[in-house]
C-alpha positions in Angstrom: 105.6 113.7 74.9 103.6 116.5 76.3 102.7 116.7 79.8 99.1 115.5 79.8 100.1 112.7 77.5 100.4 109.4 78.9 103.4 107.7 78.7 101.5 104.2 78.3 97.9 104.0 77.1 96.1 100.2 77.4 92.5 100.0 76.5 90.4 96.5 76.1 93.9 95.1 75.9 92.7 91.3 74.7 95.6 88.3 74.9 94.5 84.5 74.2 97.1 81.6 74.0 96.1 78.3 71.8 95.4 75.4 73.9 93.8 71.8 72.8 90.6 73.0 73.5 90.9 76.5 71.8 92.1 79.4 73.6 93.0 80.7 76.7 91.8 83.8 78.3 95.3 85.3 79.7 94.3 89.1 79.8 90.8 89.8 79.4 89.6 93.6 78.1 91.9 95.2 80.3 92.4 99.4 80.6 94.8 101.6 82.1 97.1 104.7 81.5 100.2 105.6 83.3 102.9 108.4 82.7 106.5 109.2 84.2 105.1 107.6 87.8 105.6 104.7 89.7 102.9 101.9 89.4 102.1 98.8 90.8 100.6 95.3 89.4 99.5 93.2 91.8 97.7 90.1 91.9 97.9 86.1 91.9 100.0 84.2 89.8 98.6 83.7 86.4 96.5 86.8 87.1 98.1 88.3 83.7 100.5 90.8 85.5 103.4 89.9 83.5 101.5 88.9 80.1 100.1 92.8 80.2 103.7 93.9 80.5 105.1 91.8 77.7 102.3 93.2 75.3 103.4 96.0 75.3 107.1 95.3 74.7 105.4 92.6 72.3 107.3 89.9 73.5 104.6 87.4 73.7 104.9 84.1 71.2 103.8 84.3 67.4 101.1 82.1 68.6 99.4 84.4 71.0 96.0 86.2 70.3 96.5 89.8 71.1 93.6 92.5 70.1 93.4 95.9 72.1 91.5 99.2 71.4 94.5 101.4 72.0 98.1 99.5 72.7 100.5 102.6 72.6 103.9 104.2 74.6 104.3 107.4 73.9 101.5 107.7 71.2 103.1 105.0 69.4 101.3 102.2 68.5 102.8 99.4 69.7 100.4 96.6 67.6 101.0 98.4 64.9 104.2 99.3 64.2 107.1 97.5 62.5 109.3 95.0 64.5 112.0 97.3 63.1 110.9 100.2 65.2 109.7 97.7 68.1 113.8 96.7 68.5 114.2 100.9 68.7 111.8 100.4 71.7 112.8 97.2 73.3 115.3 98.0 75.7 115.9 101.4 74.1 112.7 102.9 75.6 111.7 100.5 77.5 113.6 98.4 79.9 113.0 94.9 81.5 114.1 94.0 84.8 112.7 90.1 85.3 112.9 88.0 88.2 116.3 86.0 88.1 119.5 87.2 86.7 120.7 83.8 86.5 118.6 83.1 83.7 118.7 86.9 82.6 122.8 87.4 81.9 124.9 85.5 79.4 127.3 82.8 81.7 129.9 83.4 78.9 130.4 86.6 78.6 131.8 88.9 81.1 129.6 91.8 82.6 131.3 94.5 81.3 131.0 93.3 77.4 126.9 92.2 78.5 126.4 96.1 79.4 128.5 97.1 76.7 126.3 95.2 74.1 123.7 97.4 75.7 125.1 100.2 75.1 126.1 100.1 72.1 122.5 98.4 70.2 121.3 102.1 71.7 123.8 104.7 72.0 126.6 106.1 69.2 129.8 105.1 70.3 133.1 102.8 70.2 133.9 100.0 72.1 136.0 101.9 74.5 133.3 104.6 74.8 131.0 101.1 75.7 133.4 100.3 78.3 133.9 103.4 79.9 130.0 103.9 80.1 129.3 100.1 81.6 132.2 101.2 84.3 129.6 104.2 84.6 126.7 102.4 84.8 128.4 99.8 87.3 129.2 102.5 89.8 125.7 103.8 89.4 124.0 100.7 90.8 126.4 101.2 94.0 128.6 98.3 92.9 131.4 98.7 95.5 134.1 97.7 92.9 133.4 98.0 89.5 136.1 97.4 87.3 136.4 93.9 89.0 132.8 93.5 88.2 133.2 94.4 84.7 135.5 91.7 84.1 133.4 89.0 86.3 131.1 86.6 84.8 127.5 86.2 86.0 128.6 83.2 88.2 131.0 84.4 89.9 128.8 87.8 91.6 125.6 87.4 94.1 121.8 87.2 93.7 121.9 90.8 94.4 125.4 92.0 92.6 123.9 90.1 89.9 120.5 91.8 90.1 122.1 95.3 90.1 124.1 94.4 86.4 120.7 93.9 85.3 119.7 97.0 86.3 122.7 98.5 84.6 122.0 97.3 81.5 118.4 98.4 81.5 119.3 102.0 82.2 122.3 101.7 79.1 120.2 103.3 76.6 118.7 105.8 79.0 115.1 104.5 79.0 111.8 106.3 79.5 109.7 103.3 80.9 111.3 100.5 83.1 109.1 97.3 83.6 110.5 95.3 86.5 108.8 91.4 86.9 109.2 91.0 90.5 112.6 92.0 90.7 113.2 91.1 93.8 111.7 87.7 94.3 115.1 85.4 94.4 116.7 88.2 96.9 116.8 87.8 100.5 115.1 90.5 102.6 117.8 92.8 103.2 118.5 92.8 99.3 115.2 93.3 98.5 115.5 96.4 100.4 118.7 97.5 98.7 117.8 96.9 95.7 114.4 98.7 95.6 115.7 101.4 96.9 118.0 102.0 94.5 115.7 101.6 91.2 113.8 104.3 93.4 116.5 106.5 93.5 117.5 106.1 90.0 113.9 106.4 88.6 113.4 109.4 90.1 117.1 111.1 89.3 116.2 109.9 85.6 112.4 110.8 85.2 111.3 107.3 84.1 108.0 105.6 84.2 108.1 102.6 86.7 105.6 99.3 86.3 106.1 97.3 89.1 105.0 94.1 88.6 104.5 92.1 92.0 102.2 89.8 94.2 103.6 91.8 97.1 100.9 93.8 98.5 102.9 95.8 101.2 105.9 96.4 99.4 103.8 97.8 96.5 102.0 100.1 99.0 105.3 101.4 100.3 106.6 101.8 96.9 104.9 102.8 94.3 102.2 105.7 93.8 99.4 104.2 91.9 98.3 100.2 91.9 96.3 97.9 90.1 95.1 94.9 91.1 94.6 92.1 88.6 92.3 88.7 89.1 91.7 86.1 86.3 93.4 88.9 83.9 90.7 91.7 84.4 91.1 94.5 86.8 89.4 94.2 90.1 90.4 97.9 91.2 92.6 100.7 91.0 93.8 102.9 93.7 96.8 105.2 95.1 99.3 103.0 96.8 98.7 104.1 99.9 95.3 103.4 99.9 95.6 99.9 99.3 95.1 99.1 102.9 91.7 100.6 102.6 90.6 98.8 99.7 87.3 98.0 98.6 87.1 95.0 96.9 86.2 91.6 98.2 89.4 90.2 95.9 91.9 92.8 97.3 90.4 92.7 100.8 90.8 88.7 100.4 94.5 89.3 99.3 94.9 91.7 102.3 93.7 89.0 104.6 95.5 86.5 103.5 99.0 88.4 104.9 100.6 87.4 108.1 100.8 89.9 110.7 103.5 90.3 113.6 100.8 92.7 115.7 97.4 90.4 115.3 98.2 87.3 116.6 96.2 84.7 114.1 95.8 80.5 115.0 95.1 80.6 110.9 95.4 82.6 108.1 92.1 82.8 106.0 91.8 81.4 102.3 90.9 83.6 99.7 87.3 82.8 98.9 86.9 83.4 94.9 83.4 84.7 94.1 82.4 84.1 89.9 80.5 87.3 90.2 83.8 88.9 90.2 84.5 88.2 86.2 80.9 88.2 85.2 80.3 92.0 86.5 83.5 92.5 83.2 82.3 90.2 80.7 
């Protein structure tokens, strides 16, 4: 990839879902770029945040409707090209963090042999090669003991222990984009921390492309470098993160507003008032 290139190109990205009474408008003509950065998605649930990740990965069902201008990582084009060369990209190139790893890991096979299995769909290599890299990986997440981890199952580690193998076996094949779907959402606060800290780290150590995917406005703006805010799956704005608290638009202002504050003392926090002229300004 050259320097100028963008790691991920989306232009009038299209995605409708059947329903009874024809389709569904998930992600409506959307455009962005992004290279070897840290960006944020932000918006309200069911604003297509995590639709417009998935498209790219093209993970979405057989049955959705998905048209773009330009869909491409790293010049590739992801509509386009075979689902041969799409399970090269899938967790090869591009890793996915989601919410939960509860529902993310196998609960009958160990760690070690999950990360392994990683490893291995990407990287050239034996089984004990496989082992010793997970061990790697393991200690690279700051997992305090790892070869008891690598023989755990997902049951018996925490939230966040569980969170970090997940991360681990995103960065098996050595990635160049990492999409992570509110990663830290089922973590308590001082997890949360933790844990963001350490895909920071390891982003930057590694050079990787971050897409942050989140409905949580300050964290974004602490963390990433870019952000784009999603409504109704169109894009209301896009600014540097730390901007955001001088945003412009009436949706992002109204998300802004909408935030508790421990220095303003508040008897109510304001509802977001949605204005139609919003999506008819996009088509």
């Amino acid at each position: 990839m050259s320097e100028t290139q963008n790691l991920v190109e989306i232009r009038n990205l299209r995605v409708d879902f059947p329903s009874p009474s024809g389709f569904t408008h998930a992600v409506r003509g959307i455009s962005f770029g992004m290279g070897r950065e840290k960006l944020g998605i932000v918006g309200e649930s069911g604003s297509g945040k995590s639709v417009t990740g998935r498209a790219l990965m093209r993970l979405l069902p057989g049955s959705a409707r998905i048209q773009a201008e330009a869909l491409r990582f790293d010049g590739i084009d992801v509509l386009a090209a075979p689902e041969r060369r799409m399970r090269q990209l899938r967790g090869g190139r591009i890793g996915l963090i989601m919410q939960d790893p509860k529902y993310s890991l196998n609960p009958v096979m160990t760690i070690g042999r999950q990360i392994s299995e990683a490893w291995l769909a990407h990287q050239k290599g034996g089984q004990r090669e496989a082992r010793d890299a997970a061990l790697t990986l393991l200690d690279q997440v700051r997992i305090r003991d790892p070869k008891r981890v690598l023989e755990a199952y997902p049951h018996e580690v925490s939230g966040g222990m569980g969170q970090r193998v997940m991360i681990a076996m995103m960065l098996a094949p050595d990635p160049d984009l990492l999409i992570a779907d509110e990663p830290t959402s089922a973590l308590d606060a001082s997890v949360q921390a933790e844990i963001l800290k350490l895909i920071e780290d390891l982003v930057s150590a590694r050079g990787m492309g971050l897409m942050l995917i989140s409905h949580d406005l300050p964290l974004v703006a602490r963390f990433c470098d870019r952000v784009v805010v999603m409504y109704a799956g169109q894009i209301m704005e896009e600014l540097p993160a730390r901007d955001l608290h001088r945003a412009k638009h009436a949706y992002t202002r109204g998300l802004l507003d909408c935030m508790p504050s421990l220095s303003q003392k508040r008897v109510r926090l304001p509802t977001l008032n949605r204005d139609p002229i919003w999506l008819e300004r996009r088509g």
